[in-house]
C-alpha positions as CSV (number, residue, x, y, z in Angstrom):
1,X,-7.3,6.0,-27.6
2,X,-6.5,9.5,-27.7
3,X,-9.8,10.9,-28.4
4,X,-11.2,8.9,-25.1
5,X,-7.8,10.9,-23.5
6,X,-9.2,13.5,-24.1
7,X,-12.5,13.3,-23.3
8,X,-11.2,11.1,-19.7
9,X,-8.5,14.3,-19.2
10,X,-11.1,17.3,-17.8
11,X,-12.3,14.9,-15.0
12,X,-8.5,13.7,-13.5
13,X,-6.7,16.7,-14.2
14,X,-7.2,20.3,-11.9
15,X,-6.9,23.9,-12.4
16,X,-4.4,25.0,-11.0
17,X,-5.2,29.1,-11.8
18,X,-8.8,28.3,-9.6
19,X,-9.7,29.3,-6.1
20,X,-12.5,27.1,-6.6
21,X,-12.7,23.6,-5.5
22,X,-13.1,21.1,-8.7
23,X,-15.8,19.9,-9.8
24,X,-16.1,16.3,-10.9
25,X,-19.5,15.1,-12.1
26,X,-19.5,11.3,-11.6
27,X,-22.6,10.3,-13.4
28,X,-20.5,11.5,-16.6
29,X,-17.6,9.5,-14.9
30,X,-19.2,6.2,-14.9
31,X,-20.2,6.6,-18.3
32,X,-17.0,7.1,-19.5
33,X,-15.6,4.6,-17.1
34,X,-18.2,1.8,-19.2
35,X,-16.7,2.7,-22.2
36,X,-12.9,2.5,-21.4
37,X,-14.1,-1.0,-20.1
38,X,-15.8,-1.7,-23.3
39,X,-12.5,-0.1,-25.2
40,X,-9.9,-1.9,-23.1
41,X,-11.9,-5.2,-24.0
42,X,-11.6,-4.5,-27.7
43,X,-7.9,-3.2,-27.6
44,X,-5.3,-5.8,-29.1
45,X,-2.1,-4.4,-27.9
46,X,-0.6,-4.9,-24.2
47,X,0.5,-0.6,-24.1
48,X,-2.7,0.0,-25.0
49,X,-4.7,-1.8,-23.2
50,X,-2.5,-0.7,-20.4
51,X,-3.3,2.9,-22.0
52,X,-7.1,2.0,-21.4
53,X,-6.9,0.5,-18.1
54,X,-4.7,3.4,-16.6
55,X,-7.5,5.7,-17.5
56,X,-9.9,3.7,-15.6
57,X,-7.5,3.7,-12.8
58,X,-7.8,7.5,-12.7
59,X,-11.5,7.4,-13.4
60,X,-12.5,5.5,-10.4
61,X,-10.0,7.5,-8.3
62,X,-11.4,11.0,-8.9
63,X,-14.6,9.9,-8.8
64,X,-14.2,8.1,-5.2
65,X,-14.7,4.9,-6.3
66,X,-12.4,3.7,-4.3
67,X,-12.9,-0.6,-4.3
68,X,-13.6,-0.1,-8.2
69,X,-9.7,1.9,-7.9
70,X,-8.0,-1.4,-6.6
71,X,-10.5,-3.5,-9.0
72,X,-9.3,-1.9,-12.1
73,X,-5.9,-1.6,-11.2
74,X,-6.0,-5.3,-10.2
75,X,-7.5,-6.4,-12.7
76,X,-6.1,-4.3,-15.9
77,X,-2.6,-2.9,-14.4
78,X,-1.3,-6.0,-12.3
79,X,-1.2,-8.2,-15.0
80,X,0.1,-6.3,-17.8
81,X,4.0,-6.8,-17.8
82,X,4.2,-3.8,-20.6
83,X,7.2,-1.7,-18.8
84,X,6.0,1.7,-18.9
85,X,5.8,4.8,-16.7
86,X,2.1,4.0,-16.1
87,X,2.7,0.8,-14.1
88,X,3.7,3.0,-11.2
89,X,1.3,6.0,-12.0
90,X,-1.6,3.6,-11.3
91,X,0.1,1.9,-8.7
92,X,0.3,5.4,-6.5
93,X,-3.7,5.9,-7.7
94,X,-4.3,2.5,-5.9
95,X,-2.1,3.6,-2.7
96,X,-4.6,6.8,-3.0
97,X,-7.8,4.3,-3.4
98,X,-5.9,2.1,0.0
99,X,-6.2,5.8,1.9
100,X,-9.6,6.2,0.7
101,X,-10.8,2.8,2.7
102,X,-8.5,4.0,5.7
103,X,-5.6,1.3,4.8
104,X,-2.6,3.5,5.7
105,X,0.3,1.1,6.1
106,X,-0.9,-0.7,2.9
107,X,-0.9,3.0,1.1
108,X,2.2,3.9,2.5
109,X,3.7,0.9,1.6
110,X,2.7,1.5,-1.8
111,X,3.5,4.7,-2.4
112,X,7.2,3.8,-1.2
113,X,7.1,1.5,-4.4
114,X,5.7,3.7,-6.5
115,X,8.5,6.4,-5.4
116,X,11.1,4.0,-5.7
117,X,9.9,2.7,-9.5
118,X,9.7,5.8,-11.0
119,X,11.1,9.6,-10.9
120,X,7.3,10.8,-12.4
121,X,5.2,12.0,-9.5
122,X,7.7,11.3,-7.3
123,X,7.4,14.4,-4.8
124,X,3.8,13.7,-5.2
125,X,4.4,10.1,-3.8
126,X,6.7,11.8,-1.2
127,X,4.0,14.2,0.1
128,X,1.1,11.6,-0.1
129,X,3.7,9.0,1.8
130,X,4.2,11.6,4.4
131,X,0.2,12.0,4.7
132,X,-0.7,8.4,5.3
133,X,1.8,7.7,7.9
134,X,1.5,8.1,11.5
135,X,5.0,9.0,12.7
136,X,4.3,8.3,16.1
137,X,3.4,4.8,15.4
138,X,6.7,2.3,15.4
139,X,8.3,2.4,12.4
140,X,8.3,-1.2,12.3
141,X,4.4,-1.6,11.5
142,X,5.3,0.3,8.1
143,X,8.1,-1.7,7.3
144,X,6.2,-5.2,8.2
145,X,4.2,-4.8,5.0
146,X,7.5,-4.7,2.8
147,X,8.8,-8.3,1.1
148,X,11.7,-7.5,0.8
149,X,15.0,-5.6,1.9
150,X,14.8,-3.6,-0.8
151,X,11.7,-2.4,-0.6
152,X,12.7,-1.5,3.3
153,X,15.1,0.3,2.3
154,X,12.9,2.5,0.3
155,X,10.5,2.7,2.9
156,X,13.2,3.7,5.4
157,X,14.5,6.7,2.7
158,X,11.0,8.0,2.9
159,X,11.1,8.2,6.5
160,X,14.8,9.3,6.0
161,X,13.9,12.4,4.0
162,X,11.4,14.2,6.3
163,X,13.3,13.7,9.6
164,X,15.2,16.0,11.7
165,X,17.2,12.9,13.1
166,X,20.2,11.0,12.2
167,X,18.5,8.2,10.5
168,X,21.6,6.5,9.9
């Protein structure tokens, strides 16, 4: 797994030291995208399969793939119960894929999760919460997409944290 890391890790991550815009080259992309399928399919163990499939997650996401995003997170992320940090890692990737395809309560809504679930990325979440959502829409269409009151009420913090108002 780590060696496929490492070859995965120059197309998700960025420079930060660049005034230049990064360059991803998705034919390489796809390629490696076949063979995390072809690794995830011959992993044994739940983390790393979940290992496998979060890299596919990222894969498709830098690469604009955006349907093959909520694919792979469907189908390799959703189902594995493995309690890990990656869970909601991938799950703010999909939000990003949701954004992609122009679903921005369905994003937002996700990144709220994925804030909620986990303190890594979490003013990343914050900032791509903030860039989905249409504050002069109601509220209200956000906070239909939530099951719960829970998840509501992370929603509502979100909104909360950027507002000049008394959000009480």
């Amino acid at each position: 797994y780590i060696l496929y890391a490492k070859q995965v890790e120059p197309f998700v991550t960025g420079n930060g030291d660049s005034w230049e815009p990064i360059k991803r080259d998705s034919t390489k992309m796809t390629k490696l995208i076949k063979n995390g399928q072809q690794l995830f399919t011959a992993a044994k163990d739940d983390f790393i399969k979940l290992k496998y499939g979060y890299q596919l997650v990222r894969l498709a996401q830098y690469s604009r793939q955006y349907a093959e995003t909520i694919k792979f997170y469907d189908d390799y992320i959703a189902p594995n119960k493995t309690n890990s940090v990656l869970q909601p890692l991938a799950l703010s990737l999909k939000a990003g894929a949701l954004n992609g395809l122009g679903n921005k309560k369905q994003a937002a809504y996700l990144y709220s999760k994925s804030f909620n679930a986990s303190v890594a990325k979490r003013v990343s979440n914050y900032i791509s919460f903030r860039w989905v959502v249409d504050f002069k829409s109601d509220k209200n269409e956000y906070l239909s997409v939530c099951k719960n009151d829970k998840e509501k009420a992370a929603m509502l913090a979100l909104f909360a944290l950027g507002s000049t108002e008394n959000e009480l």
